[in-house]
Wavefront OBJ file of the C-alpha trace (Angstrom):
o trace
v -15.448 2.155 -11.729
v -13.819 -1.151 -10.727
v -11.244 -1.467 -8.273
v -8.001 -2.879 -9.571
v -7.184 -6.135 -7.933
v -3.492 -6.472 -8.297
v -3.048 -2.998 -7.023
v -5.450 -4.227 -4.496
v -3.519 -7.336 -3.329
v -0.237 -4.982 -3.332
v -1.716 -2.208 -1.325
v -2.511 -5.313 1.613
v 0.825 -6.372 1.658
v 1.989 -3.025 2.028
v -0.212 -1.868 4.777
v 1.201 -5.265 6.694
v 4.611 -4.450 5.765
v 4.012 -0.698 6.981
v 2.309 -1.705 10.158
v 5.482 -3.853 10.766
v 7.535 -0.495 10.984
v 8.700 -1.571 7.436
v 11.606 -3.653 9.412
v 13.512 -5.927 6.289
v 12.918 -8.639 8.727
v 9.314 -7.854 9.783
v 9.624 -8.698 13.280
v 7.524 -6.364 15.881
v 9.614 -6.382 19.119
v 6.376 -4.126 20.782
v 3.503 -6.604 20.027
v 5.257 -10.342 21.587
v 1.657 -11.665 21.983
v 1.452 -15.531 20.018
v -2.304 -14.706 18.596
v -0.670 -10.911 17.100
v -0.684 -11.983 13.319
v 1.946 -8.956 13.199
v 4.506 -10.413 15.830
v 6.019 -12.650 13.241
v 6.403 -11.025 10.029
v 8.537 -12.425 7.359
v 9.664 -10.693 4.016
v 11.740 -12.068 1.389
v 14.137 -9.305 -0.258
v 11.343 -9.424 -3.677
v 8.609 -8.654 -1.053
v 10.752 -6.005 0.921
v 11.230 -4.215 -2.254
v 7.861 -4.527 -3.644
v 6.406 -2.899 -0.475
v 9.074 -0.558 -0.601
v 7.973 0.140 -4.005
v 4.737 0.376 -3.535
v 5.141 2.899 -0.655
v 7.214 5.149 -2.920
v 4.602 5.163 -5.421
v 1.959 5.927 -2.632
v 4.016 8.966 -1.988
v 3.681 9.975 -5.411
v 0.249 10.618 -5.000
v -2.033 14.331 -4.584
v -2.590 14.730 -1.038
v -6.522 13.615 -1.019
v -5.610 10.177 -2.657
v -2.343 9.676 -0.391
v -4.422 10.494 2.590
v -7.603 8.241 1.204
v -5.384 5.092 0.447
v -3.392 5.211 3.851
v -6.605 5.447 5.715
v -7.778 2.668 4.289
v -5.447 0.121 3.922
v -3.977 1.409 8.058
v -6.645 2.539 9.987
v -8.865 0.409 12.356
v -12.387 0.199 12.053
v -13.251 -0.404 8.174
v -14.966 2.144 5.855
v -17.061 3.756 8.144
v -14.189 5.042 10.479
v -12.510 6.575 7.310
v -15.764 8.172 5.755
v -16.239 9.572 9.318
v -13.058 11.077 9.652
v -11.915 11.764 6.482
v -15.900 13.643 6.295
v -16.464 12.199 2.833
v -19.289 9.792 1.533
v -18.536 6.229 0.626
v -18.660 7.181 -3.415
v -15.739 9.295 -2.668
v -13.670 7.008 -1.009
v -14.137 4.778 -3.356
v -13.711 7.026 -6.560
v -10.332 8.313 -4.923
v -9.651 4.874 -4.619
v -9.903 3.662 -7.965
v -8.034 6.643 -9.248
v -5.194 5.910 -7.048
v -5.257 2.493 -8.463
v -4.907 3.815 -11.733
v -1.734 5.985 -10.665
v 0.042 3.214 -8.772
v -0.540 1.043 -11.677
v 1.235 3.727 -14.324
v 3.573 4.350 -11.620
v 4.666 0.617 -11.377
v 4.484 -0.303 -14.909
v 6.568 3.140 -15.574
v 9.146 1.701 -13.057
v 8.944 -1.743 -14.473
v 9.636 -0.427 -18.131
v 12.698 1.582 -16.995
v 14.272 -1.009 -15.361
v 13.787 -3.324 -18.713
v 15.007 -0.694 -20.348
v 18.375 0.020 -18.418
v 18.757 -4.137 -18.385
v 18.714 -3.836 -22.309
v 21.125 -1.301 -22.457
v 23.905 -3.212 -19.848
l 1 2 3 4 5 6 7 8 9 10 11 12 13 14 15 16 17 18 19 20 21 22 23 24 25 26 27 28 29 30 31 32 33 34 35 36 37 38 39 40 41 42 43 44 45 46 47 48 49 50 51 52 53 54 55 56 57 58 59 60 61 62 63 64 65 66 67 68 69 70 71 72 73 74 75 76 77 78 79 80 81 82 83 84 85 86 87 88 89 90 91 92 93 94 95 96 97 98 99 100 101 102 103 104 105 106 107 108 109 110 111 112 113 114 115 116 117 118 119 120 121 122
């Protein structure tokens, strides 16, 4: 199964954006080095909201794909650190993966057609 590379790209913005505390600003007070690509973080309102999006649809998720995706796209140390701790194989992570991608992507385009549709009835 591929990977789905818009979900992809949105899932690494949101890990950023979560690392950042989430902050509408982005700015991490706790990490003031000048080399921290965190210290300086800043979202526009479209990219506050997609994040925020994106983390509701995370939540959304069965517990084993939640868990899978957050490990991921957060934790330190790659693949191997989340096969190790998560005591899976590498085919699992990346099956639960791809199904997650599938979800967030109904999830999104479910979200997106609502809103179209409420805009069409105003």
């Amino acid at each position: 199964m591929q990977r789905n590379s818009y979900i992809d790209a949105r899932l690494t913005d949101w890990a950023q954006w979560r690392l950042s505390d989430g902050d509408y600003r982005g700015i991490n007070y706790v990490e003031r080095e000048v080399d921290c690509p965190r210290s300086h973080l800043e979202y526009s309102p479209d990219q506050f909201e997609a994040c925020l999006e994106m983390d509701m649809a995370i939540a959304t998720l069965p517990v084993e794909l939640k868990e899978t995706v957050v490990a991921s796209y957060t934790w330190q140390g790659g693949v191997s650190v989340v096969i190790a701790k998560l005591r899976v194989t590498r085919a699992t992570v990346h099956r639960r993966l791809c199904h997650a991608d599938i979800r967030l992507d109904d999830y999104i385009t479910q979200r997106q057609a609502r809103a179209r549709e409420i805009e069409r009835r105003i």
